[in-house]
C-alpha positions as CSV (number, residue, x, y, z in Angstrom):
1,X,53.0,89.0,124.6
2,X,56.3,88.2,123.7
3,X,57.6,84.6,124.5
4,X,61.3,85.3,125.4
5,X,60.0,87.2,128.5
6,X,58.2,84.8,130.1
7,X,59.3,84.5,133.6
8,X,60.5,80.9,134.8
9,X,57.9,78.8,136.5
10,X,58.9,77.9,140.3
11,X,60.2,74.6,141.2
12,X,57.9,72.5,143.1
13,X,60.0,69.6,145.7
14,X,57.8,66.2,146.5
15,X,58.7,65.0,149.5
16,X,58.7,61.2,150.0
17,X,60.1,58.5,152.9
18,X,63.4,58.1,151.8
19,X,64.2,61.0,150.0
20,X,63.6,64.5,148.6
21,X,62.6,64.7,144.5
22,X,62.7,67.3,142.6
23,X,60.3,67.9,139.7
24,X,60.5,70.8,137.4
25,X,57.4,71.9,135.7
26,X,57.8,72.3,131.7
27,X,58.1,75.6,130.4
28,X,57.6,77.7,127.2
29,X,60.3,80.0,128.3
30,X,62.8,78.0,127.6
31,X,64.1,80.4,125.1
32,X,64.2,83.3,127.9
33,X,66.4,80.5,130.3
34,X,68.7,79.6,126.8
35,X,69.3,84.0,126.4
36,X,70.2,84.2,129.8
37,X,72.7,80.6,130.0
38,X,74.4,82.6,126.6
39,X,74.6,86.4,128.0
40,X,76.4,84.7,131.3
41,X,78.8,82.8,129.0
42,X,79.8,85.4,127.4
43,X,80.4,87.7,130.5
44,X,82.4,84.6,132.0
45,X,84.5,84.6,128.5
46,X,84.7,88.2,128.6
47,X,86.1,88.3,132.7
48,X,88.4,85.6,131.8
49,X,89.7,87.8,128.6
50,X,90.6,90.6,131.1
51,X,92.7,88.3,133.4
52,X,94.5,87.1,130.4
53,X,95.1,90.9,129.0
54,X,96.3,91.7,132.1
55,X,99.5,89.5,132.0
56,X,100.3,91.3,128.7
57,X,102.7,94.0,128.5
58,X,100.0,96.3,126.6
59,X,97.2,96.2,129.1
60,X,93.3,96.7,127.7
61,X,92.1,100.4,128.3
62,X,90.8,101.6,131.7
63,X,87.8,103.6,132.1
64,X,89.2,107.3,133.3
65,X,88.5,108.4,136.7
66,X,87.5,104.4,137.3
67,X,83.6,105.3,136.3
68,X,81.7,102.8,134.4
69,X,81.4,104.7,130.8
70,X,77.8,102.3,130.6
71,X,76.0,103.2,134.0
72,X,77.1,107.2,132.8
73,X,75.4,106.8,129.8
74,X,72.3,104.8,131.2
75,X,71.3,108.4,132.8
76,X,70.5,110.0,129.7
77,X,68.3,106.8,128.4
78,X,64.9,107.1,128.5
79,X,63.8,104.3,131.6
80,X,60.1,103.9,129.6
81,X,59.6,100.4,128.0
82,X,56.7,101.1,125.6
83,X,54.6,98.3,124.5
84,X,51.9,97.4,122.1
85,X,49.8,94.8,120.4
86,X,52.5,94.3,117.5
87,X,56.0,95.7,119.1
88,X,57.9,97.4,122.3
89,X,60.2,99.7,122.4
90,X,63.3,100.0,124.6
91,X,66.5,102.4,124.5
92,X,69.8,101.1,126.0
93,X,73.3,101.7,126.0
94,X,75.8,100.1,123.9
95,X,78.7,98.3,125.4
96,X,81.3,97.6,122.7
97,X,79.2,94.8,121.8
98,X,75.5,94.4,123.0
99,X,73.1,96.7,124.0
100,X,72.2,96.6,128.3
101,X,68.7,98.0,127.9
102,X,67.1,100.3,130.6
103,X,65.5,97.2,131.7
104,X,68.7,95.7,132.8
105,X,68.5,93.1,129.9
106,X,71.1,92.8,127.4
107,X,70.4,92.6,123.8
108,X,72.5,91.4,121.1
109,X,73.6,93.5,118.7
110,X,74.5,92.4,115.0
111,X,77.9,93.4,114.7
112,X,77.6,93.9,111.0
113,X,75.5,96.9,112.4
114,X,77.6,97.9,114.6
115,X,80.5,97.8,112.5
116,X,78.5,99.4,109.5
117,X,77.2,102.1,111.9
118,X,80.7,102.5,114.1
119,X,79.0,102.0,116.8
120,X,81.1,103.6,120.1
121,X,80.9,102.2,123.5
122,X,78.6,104.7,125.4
123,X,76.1,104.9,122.0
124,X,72.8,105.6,123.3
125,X,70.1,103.0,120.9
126,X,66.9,102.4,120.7
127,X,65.6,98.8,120.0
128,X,62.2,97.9,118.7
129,X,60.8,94.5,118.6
130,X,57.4,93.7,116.8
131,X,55.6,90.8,117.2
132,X,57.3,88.5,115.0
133,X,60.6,88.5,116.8
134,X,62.3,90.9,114.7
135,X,65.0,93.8,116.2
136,X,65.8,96.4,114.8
137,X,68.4,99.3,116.6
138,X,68.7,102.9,116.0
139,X,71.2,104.8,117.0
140,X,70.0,108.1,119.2
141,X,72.5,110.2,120.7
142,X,76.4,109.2,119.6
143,X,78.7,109.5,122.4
144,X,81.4,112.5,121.9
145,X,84.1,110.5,119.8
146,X,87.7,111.2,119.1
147,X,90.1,109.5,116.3
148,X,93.2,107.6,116.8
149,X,95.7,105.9,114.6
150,X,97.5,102.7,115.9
151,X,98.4,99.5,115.1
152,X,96.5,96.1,114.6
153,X,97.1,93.7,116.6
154,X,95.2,89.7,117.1
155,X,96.0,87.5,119.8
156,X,96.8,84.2,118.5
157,X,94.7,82.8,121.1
158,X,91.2,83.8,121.2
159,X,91.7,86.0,117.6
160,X,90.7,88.9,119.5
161,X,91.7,91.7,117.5
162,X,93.1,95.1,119.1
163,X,93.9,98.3,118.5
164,X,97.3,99.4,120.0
165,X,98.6,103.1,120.7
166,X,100.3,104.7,123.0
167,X,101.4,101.6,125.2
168,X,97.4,101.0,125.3
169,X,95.1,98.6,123.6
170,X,91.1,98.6,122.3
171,X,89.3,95.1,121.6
172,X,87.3,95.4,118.1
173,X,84.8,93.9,116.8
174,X,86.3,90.7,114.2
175,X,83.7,91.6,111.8
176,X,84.8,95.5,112.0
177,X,88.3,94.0,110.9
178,X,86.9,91.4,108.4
179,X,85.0,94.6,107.1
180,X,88.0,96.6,106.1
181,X,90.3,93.2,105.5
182,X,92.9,94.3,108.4
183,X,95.2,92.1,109.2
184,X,97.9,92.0,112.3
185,X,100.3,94.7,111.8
186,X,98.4,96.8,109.6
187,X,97.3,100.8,110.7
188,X,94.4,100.9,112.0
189,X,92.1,104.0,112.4
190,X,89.8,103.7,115.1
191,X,87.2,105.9,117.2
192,X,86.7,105.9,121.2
193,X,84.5,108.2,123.6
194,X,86.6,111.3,124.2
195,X,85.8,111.9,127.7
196,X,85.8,108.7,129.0
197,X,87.7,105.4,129.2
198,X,86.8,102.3,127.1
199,X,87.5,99.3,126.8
200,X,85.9,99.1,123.0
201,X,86.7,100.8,119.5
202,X,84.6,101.1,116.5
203,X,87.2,100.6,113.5
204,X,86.8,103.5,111.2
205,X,89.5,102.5,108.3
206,X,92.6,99.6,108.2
207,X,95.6,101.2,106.3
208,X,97.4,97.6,105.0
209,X,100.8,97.3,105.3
């Protein structure tokens, strides 16, 4: 029904005398193998992030009590994938900046939305896709959120924007920053799950300096 789900086709080997060939059969799901290459980029981009935050003075956020703030969540989402001739519906939980659906896929989220919305690590969503390839999210059930006021800070780097307070940083979202035109070293007000640890912030307002 819907292209980008198409599971690969297997590889078939051809033996001969000398040596073993390889052929791989064409596939329509090329667009499924292109998600997947992109979502394991950007968790390699995001593992190597952490390594580099962790030789900084201001280390990135740990979760509380060393749970995973996503698999807590992923227990009050709704497991049920419904489909139908023209869309399918899936909840998920949001991660700072995708969606990992109950599925175990992860879904890009637009983060103009997420910004808009001030979307929280831990947001429960629901996505809907029709049949011509559109999504659109929803936000369900908000996390329990608490405000904090720090300062806004950009690695000259990557131009990963963070949130610092209390000897502790957030990343943000650039177009959450872009949003509010923050720029390093301005206050930044900014909103995280209050009973658990994140590595995320939605930016609720820049204060510029």
């Amino acid at each position: 029904m819907f292209g980008f789900f198409r599971k690969k086709e297997k590889q078939e080997p051809v033996k001969s005398k000398k040596q073993t060939v390889v052929r791989v059969k064409k596939t329509t799901g090329s667009k499924s193998a292109h998600n997947e290459i992109l979502a394991t980029l950007k968790k390699m981009q995001q593992e190597i992030d952490e390594l580099k935050q962790a030789l900084n003075s201001n280390p990135v956020a740990p979760r509380k009590g060393g749970g995973d703030i996503i698999t807590e969540a992923m227990q009050a989402v709704s497991g049920d994938v419904i489909k139908s001739d023209n869309e399918k519906v899936i909840e998920g939980v949001f991660d700072g900046q995708n969606m990992v659906g109950a599925d175990g896929q992860q879904y890009d989220v637009p983060p103009n939305y997420a910004s808009k919305s001030k979307l929280v690590e831990g947001d429960i969503l629901k996505l809907t896709i029709n049949n011509m390839g559109s999504f659109v999210y929803k936000q369900i059930k908000p996390i329990d959120r608490s405000r904090k006021v720090g300062e806004l800070e950009q690695d000259s780097q990557n131009l990963q924007f963070y949130a610092v307070s209390e000897g502790k940083k957030w990343r943000l979202l650039t177009a959450s920053v872009t949003y509010f035109k923050g720029d390093a070293g301005d206050e930044v007000v900014f909103l995280i799950p209050t009973d658990a640890g994140s590595q995320w912030a939605a930016v609720e307002n820049v204060i510029k300096k």
